[in-house]
C-alpha positions in Angstrom: -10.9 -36.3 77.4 -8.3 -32.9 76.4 -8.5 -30.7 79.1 -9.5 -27.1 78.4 -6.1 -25.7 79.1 -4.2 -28.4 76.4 -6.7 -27.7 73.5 -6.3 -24.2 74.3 -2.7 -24.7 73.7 -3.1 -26.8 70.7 -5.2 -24.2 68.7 -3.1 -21.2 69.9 0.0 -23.2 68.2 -1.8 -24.5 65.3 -2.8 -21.5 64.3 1.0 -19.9 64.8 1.8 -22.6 62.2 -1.2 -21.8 59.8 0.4 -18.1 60.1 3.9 -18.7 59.1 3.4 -22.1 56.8 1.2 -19.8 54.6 3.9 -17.0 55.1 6.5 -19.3 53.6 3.6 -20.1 50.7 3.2 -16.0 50.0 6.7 -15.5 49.9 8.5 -18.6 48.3 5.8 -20.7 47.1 3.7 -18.5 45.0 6.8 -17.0 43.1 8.0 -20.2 41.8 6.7 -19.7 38.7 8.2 -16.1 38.7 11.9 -17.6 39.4 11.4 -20.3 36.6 10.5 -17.5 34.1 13.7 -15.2 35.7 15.7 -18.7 34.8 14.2 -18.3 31.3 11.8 -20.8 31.0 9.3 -20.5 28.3 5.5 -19.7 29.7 4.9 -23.5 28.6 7.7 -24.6 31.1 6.9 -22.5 33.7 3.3 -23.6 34.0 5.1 -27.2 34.1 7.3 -26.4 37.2 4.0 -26.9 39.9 2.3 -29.8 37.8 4.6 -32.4 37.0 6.8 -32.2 40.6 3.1 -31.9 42.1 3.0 -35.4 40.2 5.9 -36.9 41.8 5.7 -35.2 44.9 2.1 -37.1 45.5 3.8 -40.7 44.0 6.4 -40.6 46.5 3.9 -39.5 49.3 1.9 -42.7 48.7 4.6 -44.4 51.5 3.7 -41.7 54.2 1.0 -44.0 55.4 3.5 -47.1 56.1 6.4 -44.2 57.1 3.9 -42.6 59.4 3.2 -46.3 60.9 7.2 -46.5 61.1 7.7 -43.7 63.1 4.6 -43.9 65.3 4.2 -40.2 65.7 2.2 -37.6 64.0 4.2 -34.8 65.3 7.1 -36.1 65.0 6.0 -37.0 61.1 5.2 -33.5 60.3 8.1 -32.0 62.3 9.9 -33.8 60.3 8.6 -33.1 56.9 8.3 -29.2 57.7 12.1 -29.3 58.4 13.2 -31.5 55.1 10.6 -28.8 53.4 12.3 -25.5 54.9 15.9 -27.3 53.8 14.6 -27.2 50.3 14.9 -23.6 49.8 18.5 -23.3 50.7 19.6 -25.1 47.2 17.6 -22.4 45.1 19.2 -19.5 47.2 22.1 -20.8 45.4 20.8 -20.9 42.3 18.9 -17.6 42.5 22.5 -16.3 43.0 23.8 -18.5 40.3 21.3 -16.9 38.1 20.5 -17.6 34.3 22.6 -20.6 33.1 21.2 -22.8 35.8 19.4 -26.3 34.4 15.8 -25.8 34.8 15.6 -29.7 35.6 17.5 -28.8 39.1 14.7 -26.3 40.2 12.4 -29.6 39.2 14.2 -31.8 41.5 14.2 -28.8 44.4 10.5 -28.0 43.7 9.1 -32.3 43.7 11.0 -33.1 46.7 9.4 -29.4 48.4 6.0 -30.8 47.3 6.3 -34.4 48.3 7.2 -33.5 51.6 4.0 -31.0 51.6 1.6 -33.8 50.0 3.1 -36.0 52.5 2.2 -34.3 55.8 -1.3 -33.0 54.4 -3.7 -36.8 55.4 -1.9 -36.7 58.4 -2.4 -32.9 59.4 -6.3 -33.9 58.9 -6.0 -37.0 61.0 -3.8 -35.5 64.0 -6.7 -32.4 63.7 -9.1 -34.9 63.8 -7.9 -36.0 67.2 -7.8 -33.0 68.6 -10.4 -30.6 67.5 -14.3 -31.4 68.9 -16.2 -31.7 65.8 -18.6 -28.5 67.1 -15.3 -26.7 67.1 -14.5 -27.2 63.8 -16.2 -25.2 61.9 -15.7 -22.1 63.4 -12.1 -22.8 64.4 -11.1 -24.0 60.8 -12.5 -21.0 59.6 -10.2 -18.9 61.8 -7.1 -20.6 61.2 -8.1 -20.0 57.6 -8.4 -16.2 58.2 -5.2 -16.4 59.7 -3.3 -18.1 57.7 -4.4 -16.0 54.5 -3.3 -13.1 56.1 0.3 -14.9 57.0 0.1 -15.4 53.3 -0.6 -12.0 52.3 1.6 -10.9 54.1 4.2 -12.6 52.5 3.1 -12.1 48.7 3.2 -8.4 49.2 6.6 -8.4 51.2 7.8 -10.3 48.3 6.2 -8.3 45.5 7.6 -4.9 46.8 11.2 -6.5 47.4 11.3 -8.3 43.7 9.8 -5.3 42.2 12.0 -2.6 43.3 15.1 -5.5 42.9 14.2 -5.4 39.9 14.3 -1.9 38.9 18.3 -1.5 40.6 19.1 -4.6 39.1 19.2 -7.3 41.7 15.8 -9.5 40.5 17.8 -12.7 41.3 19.3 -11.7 44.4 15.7 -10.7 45.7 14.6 -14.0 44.8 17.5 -15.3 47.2 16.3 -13.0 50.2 12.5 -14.7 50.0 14.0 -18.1 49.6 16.3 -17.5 52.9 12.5 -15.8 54.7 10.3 -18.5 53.6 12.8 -21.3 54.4 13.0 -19.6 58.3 9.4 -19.0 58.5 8.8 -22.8 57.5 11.2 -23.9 60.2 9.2 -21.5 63.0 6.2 -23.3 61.5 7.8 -26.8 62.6 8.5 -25.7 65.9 4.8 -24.6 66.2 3.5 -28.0 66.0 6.0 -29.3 67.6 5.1 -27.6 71.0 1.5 -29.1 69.7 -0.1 -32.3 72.0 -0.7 -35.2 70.8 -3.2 -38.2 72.3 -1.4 -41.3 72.7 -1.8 -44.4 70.3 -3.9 -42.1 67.7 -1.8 -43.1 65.0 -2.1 -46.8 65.9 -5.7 -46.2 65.6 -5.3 -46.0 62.0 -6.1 -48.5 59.6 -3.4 -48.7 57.1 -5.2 -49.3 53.8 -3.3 -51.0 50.9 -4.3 -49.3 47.4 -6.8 -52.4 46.2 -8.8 -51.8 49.5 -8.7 -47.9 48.9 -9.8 -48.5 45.4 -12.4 -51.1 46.6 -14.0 -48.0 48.9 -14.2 -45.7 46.3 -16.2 -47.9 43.7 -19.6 -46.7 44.4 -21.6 -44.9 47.0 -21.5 -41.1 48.4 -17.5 -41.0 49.0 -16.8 -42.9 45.7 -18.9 -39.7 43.9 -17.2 -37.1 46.3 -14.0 -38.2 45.1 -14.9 -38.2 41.4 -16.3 -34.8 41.6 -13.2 -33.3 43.6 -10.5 -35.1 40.8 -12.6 -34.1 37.6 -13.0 -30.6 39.2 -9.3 -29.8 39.5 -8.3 -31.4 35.7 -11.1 -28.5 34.8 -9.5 -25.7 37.0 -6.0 -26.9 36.0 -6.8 -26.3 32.5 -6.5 -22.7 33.3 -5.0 -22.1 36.8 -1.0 -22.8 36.2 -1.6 -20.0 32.8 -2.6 -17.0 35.3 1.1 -16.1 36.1 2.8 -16.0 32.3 -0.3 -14.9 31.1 0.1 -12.0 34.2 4.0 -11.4 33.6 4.1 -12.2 29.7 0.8 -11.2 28.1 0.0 -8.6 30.3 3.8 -7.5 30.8 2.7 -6.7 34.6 5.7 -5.3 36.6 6.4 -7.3 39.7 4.0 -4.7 41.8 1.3 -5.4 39.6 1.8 -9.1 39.7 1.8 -9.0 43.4 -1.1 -6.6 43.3 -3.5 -9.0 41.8 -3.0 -12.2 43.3 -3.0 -10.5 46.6 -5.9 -8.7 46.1 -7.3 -12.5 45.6 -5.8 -13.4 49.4 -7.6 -10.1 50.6 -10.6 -11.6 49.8 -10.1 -14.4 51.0 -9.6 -13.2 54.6 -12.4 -10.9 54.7 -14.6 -13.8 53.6 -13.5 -16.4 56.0 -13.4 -13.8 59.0 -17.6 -13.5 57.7 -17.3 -17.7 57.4 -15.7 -17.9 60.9 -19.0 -16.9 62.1 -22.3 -18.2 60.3 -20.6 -21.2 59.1 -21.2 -23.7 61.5 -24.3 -22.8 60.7 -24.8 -23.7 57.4 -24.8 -26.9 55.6 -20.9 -27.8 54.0 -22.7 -28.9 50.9 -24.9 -26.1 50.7 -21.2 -24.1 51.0 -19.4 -26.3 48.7 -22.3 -25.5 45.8 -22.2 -21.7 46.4 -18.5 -21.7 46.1 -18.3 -23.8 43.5 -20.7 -21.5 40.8 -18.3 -18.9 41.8 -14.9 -21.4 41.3 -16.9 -22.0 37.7 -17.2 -18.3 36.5 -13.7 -16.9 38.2 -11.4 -17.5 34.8 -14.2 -16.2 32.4 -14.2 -12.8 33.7 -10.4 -12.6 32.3 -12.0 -12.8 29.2 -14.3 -9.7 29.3 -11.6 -6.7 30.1 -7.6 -6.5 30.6 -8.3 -3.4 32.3 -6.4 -3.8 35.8 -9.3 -2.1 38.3 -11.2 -4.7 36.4 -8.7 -7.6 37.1 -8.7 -6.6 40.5 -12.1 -7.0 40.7 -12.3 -10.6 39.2 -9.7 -11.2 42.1 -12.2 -10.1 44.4 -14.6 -12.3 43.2 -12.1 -15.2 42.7 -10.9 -15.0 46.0 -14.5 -15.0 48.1 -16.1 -18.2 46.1 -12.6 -20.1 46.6 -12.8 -19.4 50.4 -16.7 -20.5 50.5 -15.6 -23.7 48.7 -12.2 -24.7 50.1 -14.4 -24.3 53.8 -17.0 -26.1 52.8 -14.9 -28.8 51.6 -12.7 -29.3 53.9 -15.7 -29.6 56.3 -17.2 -32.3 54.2 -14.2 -34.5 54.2 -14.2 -34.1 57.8 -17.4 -35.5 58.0 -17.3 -38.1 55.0 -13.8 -40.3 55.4 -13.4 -41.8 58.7 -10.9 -40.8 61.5 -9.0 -44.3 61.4 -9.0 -44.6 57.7 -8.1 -40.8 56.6 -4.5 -40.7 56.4 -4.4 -43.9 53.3 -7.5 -42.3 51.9 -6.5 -39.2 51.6 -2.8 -39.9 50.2 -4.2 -41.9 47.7 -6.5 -39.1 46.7 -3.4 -36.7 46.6 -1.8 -39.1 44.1 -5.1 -39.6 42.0 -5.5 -35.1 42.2 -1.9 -35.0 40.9 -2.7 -36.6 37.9 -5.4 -34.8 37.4 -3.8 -31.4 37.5 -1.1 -33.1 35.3 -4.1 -33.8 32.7 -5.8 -30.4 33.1 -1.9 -28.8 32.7 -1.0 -31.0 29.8 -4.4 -29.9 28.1 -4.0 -26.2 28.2 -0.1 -26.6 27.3 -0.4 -28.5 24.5 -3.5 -25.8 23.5 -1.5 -23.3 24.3 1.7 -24.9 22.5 -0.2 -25.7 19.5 -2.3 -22.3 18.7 0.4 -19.6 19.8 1.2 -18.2 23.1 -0.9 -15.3 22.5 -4.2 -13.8 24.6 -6.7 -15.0 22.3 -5.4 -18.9 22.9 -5.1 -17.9 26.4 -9.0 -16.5 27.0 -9.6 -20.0 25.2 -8.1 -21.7 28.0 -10.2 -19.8 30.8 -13.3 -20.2 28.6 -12.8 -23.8 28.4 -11.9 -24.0 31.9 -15.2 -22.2 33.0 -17.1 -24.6 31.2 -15.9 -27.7 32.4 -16.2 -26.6 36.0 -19.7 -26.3 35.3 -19.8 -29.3 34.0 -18.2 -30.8 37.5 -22.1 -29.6 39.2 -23.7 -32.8 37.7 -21.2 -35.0 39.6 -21.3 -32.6 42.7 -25.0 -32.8 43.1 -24.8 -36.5 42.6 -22.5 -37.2 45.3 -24.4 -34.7 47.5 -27.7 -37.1 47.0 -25.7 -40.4 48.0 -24.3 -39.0 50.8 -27.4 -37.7 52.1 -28.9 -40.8 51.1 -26.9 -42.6 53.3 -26.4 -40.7 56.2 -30.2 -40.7 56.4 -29.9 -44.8 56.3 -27.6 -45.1 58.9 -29.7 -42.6 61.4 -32.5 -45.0 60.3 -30.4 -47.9 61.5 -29.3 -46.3 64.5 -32.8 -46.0 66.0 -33.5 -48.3 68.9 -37.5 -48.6 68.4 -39.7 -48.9 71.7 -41.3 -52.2 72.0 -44.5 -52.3 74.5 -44.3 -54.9 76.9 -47.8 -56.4 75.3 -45.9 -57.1 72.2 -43.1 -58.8 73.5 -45.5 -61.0 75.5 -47.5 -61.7 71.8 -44.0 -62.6 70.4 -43.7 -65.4 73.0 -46.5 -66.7 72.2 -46.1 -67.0 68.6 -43.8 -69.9 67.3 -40.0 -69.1 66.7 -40.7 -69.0 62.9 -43.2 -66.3 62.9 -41.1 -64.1 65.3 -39.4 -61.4 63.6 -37.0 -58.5 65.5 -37.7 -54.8 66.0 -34.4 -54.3 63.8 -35.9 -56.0 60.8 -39.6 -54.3 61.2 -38.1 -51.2 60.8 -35.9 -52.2 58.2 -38.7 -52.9 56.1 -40.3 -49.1 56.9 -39.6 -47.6 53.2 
């Protein structure tokens, strides 16, 4: 068993690398899309530049269960990948100072390799936290790392708003964009050396069961995890439909300056903190599906209230909004996957799931781009696409509830099964009296109960 002094350690370090990972997110991350457009990309394009690397990012990460196996070592796995990831920022300084001329397919190839090696560590993040966190602490303690790591991410988004904004204005947009790749690429590194100083409990990842993709698929036929996992990948085609649209819509449509840009997606992040600092609290209280349903009305009406106003206090306010229902729902699913895939199979499940989510938000991407390609970039195609999107998230409840039934239906099975019935002594002695045929076991009376 961890002693009190090593988790203690382990949290205060995992949460140091929440803080800066999520700083590198808020200032290098998030303005991707931002740099594509500054490249001069077309809105189309630029919605592109997360989906289809995010596609090949999550093929190549289908090996990080056998690599992981190779090397033996969750930390040193993740060290690893943080570092490759940090490295991939130095190549677009260059082209940031380059500036307009540079082949978009280059900031593909940066961006895929940047996501494969962030695909790649996320099933075994989940597995090494599996490890190390008691499951009463993780609730709470999820939460707060949450908290913290939206306010490392905050923090980043506005640092990086202000400095591309006023850039901007005195005429050094792409230079700016060099300074936040050359801050996100050092707070990544700091965020290696975090979980590096992290523990680690010897032989975990021989515990896992490697899983080849016919067994994977074989799990996820039928039953509660099967419907989970249909829910979760029909869920984000729907909010991909939408989601990669926000920032040309934001920066084209809306011609927001850089401020303004920064303003409402951080306003989103804001929202976030305050609601998971309330989560931190009651939320091991409350049921993770009972979570996962609140958030997810909330997820379902987010991109609809676009539609209503282009009025900024307005947008701000649908930030608000956005930002509260995707904390309640990223909580309680995270919780729930906790709970559903087991510890020794996580890390193939959950890379196979990152390949099957990437195509998926390939669809959903493909589906508003060719919408938006065919009808016009203009706002009226644009509030079609977070109409549409609205609708199919609601359409996502059926499946949700569905999978919420199984599960329950078969967690209350197994408790069944779990029970040890008493047996009176008088009734063994009337068993051994009755001839072996008519004898039948306590296990198989109560199986027969319902």
């Amino acid at each position: 068993m961890m002693c009190a002094k090593s988790l203690r350690k382990d949290l205060r370090f995992s949460s140091i690398d929440s803080f800066l990972s999520n700083a590198m997110i808020g200032a290098g991350e998030t303005f991707f899309p931002a740099f594509a457009l500054a490249l001069g990309a077309s809105q189309v394009t630029t919605a592109m530049v997360t989906a289809l690397p995010f596609l090949i990012g999550s093929s190549v990460q289908l090996a990080a269960p056998y690599l992981l196996e190779r090397i033996g070592s969750y930390r040193r796995w993740m060290v690893l990948l943080g570092m490759i990831q940090a490295l991939c920022f130095f190549p677009l300084i260059g082209m940031a100072l380059w500036g307009p001329g540079v082949p978009i397919t280059w900031v593909f190839a940066i961006v895929t390799l940047y996501w494969a090696c962030g695909l790649s560590s996320g099933p075994a993040w989940n597995s090494w936290m599996a490890t190390l966190l008691p499951s009463k602490m993780r609730p709470k303690y999820l939460a707060r790392r949450n908290h913290l790591g939206q306010l490392g991410l905050v923090i980043g988004l506005v640092a990086g708003g202000c400095l591309l904004h006023f850039s901007k204005q005195a005429g050094y947009e792409h230079a700016a964009f060099a300074v936040l790749f050359l801050i996100s690429g050092a707070a990544r590194i700091g965020s290696s050396f975090s979980m590096h100083k992290q523990s680690e409990r010897p032989g975990s990842v021989r515990a896992q069961r490697r899983l080849s993709l016919k067994c994977v698929a074989k799990k996820v036929r039928g039953g509660g995890e099967a419907h989970l996992f249909y829910f979760l990948l029909i869920l984000s085609a729907a909010v991909n439909i939408s989601s990669p649209f926000f920032n040309p819509f934001m920066l084209k449509q809306l011609s927001l300056s850089y401020a303004g840009y920064m303003g409402l997606i951080g306003m989103s992040f804001v929202a976030k903190i305050a609601a998971f600092s309330f989560l931190s609290k009651a939320a091991h209280n409350i049921d993770p599906f009972k979570l996962m349903r609140v958030g997810l009305v909330g997820v379902a009406i987010a991109p609809a209230l676009w539609i209503f106003s282009g009025d900024y206090t307005f947008l701000l306010f649908a930030q608000i909004v956005s930002g509260i229902v995707w904390a309640v729902y990223e909580l309680g699913m995270t919780l729930v996957l906790f709970g559903v895939v087991k510890d020794e199979e996580r890390t193939s499940v959950l890379s196979v799931f990152n390949f099957l989510t990437a195509l998926m938000v390939l669809l959903g991407t493909t589906i508003g781009g060719r919408i938006l390609s065919d009808l016009g970039e203009s706002s009226s195609t644009y509030f079609l696409l977070f109409g549409l999107s609205s609708a199919a998230r609601l359409l996502t409840m059926i499946l949700f509830d569905r999978a919420a039934e199984s599960i329950a239906i078969e967690r209350a099975r197994e408790s069944r099964e779990r029970i040890v019935p008493y047996v009176r002594p008088e009734e063994i002695a009337a068993q051994d009296a009755q001839p072996v045929a008519a004898r039948r076991p306590a296990e198989e009376r109560l199986g027969s109960v319902g």
